[in-house]
C-alpha positions as CSV (number, residue, x, y, z in Angstrom):
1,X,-57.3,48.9,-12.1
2,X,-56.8,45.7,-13.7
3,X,-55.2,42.7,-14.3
4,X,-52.0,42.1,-16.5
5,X,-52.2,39.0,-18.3
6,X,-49.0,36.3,-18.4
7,X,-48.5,33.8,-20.7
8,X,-45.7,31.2,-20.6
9,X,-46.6,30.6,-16.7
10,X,-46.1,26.6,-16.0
11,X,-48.5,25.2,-13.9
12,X,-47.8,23.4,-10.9
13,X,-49.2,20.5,-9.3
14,X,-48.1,20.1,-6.0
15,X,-50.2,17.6,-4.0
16,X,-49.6,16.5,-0.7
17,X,-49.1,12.7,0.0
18,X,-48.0,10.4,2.5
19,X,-46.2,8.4,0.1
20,X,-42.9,9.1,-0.8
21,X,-44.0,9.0,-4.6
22,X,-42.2,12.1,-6.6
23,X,-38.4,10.8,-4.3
24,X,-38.3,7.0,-6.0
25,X,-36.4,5.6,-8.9
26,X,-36.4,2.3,-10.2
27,X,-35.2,-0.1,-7.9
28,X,-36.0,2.0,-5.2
29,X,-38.8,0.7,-2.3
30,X,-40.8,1.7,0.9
31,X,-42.2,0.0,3.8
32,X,-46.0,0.8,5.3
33,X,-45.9,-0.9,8.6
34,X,-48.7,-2.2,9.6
35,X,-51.1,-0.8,12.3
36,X,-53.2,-2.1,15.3
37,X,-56.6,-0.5,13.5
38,X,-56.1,-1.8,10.3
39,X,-55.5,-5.6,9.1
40,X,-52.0,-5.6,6.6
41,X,-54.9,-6.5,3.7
42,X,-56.7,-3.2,4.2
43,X,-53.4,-1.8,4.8
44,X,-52.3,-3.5,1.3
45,X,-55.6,-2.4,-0.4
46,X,-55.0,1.2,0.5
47,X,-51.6,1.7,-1.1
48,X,-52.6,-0.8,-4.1
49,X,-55.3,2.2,-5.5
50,X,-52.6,4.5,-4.2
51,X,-50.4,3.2,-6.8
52,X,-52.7,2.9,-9.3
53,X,-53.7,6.5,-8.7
54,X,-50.0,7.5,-9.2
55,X,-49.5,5.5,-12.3
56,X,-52.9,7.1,-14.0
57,X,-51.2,10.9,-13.5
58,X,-47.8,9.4,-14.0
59,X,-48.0,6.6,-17.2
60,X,-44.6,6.1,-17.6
61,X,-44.4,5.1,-13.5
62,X,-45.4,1.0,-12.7
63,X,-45.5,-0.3,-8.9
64,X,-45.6,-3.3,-7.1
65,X,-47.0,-3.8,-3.8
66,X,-46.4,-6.7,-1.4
67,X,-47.5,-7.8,1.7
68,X,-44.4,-8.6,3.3
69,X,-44.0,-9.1,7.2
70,X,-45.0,-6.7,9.4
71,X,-47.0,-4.6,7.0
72,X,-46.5,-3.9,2.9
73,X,-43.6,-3.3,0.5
74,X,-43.9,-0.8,-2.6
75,X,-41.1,-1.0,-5.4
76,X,-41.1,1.2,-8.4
77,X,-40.4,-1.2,-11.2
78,X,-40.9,1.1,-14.2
């Protein structure tokens, strides 16, 4: 018995998040409210390397994040 071998197979990278990442356009923004255990700077922090994270797999992608009342704002800008 063996195996047959395939070429012309694309990978796929399908990595969970709990971001809405892959679903925004430019223009388009999301709101991390902030929570009782965490100060809105951690909060900030978190999402900020988030970002970052997303833009070093994704070059062409640029975020902003904000802290904006009751927790933090991300926009995709690029």
């Amino acid at each position: 018995m063996g195996y047959a071998v395939e070429t012309g197979i694309p990978l796929k990278r399908e990595k969970a998040t709990k971001y809405p990442w892959a679903a925004m356009t430019v223009g388009s923004s999301f709101f991390v409210p902030s929570a009782p255990l965490f100060k809105t700077q951690t909060i900030e922090r978190r999402v900020s390397w988030a970002a970052r994270g997303r833009v070093v797999a994704y070059p062409g992608e640029k975020y902003t994040v904000r802290t904006v009342e009751g927790g933090v704002r991300v926009w995709r800008t690029a």
